[in-house]
C-alpha positions in Angstrom: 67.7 115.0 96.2 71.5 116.5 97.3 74.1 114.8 95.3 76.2 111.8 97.2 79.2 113.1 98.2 82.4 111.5 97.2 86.0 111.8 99.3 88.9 111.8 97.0 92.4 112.0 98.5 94.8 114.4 97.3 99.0 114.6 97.1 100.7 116.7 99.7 103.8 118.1 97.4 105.4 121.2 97.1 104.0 123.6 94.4 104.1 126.9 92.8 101.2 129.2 91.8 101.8 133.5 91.1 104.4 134.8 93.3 103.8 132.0 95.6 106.3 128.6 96.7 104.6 126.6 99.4 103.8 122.7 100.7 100.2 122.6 99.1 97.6 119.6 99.6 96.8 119.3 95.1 95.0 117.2 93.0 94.4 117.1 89.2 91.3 118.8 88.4 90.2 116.1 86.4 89.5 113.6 89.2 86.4 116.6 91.1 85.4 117.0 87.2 84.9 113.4 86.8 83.1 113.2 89.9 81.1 116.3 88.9 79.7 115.0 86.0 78.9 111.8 87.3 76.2 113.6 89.2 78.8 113.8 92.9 80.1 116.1 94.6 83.7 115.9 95.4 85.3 117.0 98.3 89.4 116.7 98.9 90.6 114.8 101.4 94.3 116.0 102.2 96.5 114.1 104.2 95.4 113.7 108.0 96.0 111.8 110.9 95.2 107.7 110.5 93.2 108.4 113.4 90.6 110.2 111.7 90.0 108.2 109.1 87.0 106.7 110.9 85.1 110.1 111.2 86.3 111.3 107.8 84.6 108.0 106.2 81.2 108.2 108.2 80.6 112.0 106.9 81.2 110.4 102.9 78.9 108.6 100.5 81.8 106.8 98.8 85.5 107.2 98.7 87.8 107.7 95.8 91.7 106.9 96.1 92.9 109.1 93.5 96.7 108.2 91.3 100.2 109.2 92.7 103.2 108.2 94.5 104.1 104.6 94.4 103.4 102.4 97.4 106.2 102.0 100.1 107.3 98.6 99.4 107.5 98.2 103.3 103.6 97.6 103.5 104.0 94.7 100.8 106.9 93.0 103.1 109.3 93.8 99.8 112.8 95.5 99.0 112.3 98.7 97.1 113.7 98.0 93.2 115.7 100.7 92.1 113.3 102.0 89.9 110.7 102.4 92.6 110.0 106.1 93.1 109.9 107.5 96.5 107.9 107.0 98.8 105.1 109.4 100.3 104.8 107.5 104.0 102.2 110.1 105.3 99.9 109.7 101.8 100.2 105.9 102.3 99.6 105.8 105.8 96.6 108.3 105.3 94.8 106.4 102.5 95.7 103.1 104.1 93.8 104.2 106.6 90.8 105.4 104.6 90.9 102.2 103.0 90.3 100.6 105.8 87.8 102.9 107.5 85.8 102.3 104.1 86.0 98.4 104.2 84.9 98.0 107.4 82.0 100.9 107.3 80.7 99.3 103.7 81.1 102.6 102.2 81.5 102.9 98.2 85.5 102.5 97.4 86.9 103.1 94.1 90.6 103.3 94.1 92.5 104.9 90.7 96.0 103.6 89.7 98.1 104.1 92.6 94.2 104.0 94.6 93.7 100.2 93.2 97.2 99.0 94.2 97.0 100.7 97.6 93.3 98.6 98.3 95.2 95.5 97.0 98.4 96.0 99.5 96.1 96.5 102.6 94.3 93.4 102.1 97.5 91.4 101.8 98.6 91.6 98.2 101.6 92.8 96.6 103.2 94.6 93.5 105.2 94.2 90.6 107.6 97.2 90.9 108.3 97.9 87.2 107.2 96.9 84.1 107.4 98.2 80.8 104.7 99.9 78.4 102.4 101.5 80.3 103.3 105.0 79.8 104.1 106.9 76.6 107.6 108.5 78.3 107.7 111.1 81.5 104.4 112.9 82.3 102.6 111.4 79.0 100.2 109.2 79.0 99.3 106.2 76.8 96.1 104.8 75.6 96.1 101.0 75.5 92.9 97.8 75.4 91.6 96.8 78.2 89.3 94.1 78.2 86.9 93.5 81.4 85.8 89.8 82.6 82.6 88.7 82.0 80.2 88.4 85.2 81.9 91.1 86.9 80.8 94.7 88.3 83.1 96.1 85.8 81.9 94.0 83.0 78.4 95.2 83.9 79.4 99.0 83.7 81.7 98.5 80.4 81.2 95.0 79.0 83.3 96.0 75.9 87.4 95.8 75.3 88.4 99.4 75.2 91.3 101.6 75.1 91.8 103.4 78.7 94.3 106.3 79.2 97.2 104.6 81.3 100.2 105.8 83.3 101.9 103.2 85.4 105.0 101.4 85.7 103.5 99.1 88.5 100.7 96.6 89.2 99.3 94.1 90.9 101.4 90.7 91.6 99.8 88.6 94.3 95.7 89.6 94.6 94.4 90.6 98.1 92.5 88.7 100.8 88.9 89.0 98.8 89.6 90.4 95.6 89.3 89.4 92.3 90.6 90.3 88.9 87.6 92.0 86.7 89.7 93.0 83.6 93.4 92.4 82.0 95.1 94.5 79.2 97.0 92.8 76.4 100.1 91.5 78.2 98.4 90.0 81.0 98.7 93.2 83.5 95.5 93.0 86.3 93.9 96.5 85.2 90.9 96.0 87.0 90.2 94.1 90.7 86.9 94.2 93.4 86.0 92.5 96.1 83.6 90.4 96.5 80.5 91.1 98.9 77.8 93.7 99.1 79.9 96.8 99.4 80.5 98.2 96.3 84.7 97.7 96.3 86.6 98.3 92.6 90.2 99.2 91.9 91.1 100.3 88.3 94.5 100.4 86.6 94.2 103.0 84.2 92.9 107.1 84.8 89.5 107.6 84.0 89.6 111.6 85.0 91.8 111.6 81.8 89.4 110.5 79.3 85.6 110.8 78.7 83.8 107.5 80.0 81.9 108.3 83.1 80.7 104.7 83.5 83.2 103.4 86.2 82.8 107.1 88.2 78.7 106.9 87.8 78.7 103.2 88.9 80.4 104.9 92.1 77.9 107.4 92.6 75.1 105.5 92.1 76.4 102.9 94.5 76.7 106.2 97.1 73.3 107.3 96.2 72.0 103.6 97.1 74.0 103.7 100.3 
């Protein structure tokens, strides 16, 4: 049987690699590991035209929304705080885009950090746009409990409190049109959300390419293998 394949979007930033200094479409390597091991196979999706988002979806099993950037406060209706970082208006409009494509298809959707707040700003949410202790400083990141809500699809993939890799200085405010909190961390943050319905829709806070528990990525997969 060929292994589902799973879309996971990418930053478009400047980088640097040998002698070289150039715009390049990059992505952590830990995000086509985690889909790797799952039993996917991951496939980057740089950003494209809103347009195709459509086509891009129907050739996927499921979609991943990988970390990055925060949101544009424009597509939450808000004033950027002065801590908000800047904005990536072609990543945003891209994913938004996906998002959308994936909703409306039924297609597999798991969004990661900057991936869940995204999927809870296009269906009508918005974002706190700072908070404190959710990273361990600049580029390091901090391990903290999350604990899931009974009955939910995350509770059924990791029923017990754990500690998750985090790096975030944002998060969910008002839920989406649909969605539902599945799991909250210590100080009351949402760290999980899905939708309700038979599409297979979750959103998690934290970085799961940055630790060792495949259960969120494999519920994924199996959900694309299903499809």
């Amino acid at each position: 049987m060929a292994k589902p394949l799973i879309g996971v979007t990418t930053y478009l930033e400047p980088a640097a690699w040998g002698v070289w200094r150039l715009p390049a479409a990059l992505l952590p390597a830990g995000y086509p590991r985690l889909v790797q091991a799952a039993g996917g196979t991951a496939v980057l999706l740089p950003p494209d035209a809103p347009e195709a988002a459509a086509e891009v979806v129907s050739r996927l099993d499921a979609l991943v929304v990988a970390g990055g950037a925060d949101v544009e406060p424009v597509h939450y209706g808000a004033e950027p705080d002065p801590r908000t970082g800047p904005p990536a208006r072609q990543r945003d409009a891209w994913e938004l885009a996906l998002i959308d494509a994936a909703l409306a298809a039924g297609a597999p959707l798991l969004g990661i950090c900057r991936g869940m707040q995204l999927l809870n700003v296009h269906l009508g949410g918005t974002l706190i746009q700072h908070l404190d202790g959710h990273t361990a400083g600049p580029g390091e990141f901090v391990h903290h409990d999350v604990k899931p809500v009974p009955g939910t699809l995350l509770a059924a993939l990791t029923p017990e409190a754990a500690a998750v890799p985090s790096y975030h200085h944002q998060a969910v405010d008002r839920l989406g049109r649909g969605l539902a909190p599945c799991a909250h961390a210590e100080d009351g943050t949402v760290e999980a959300v899905e939708a309700a319905g038979p599409a297979w829709t979750l959103g998690v806070q934290w970085h799961p390419e940055m630790g060792h528990d495949l259960r969120v990525m494999e519920g994924l997969v199996a959900a694309a293998r299903a499809r």
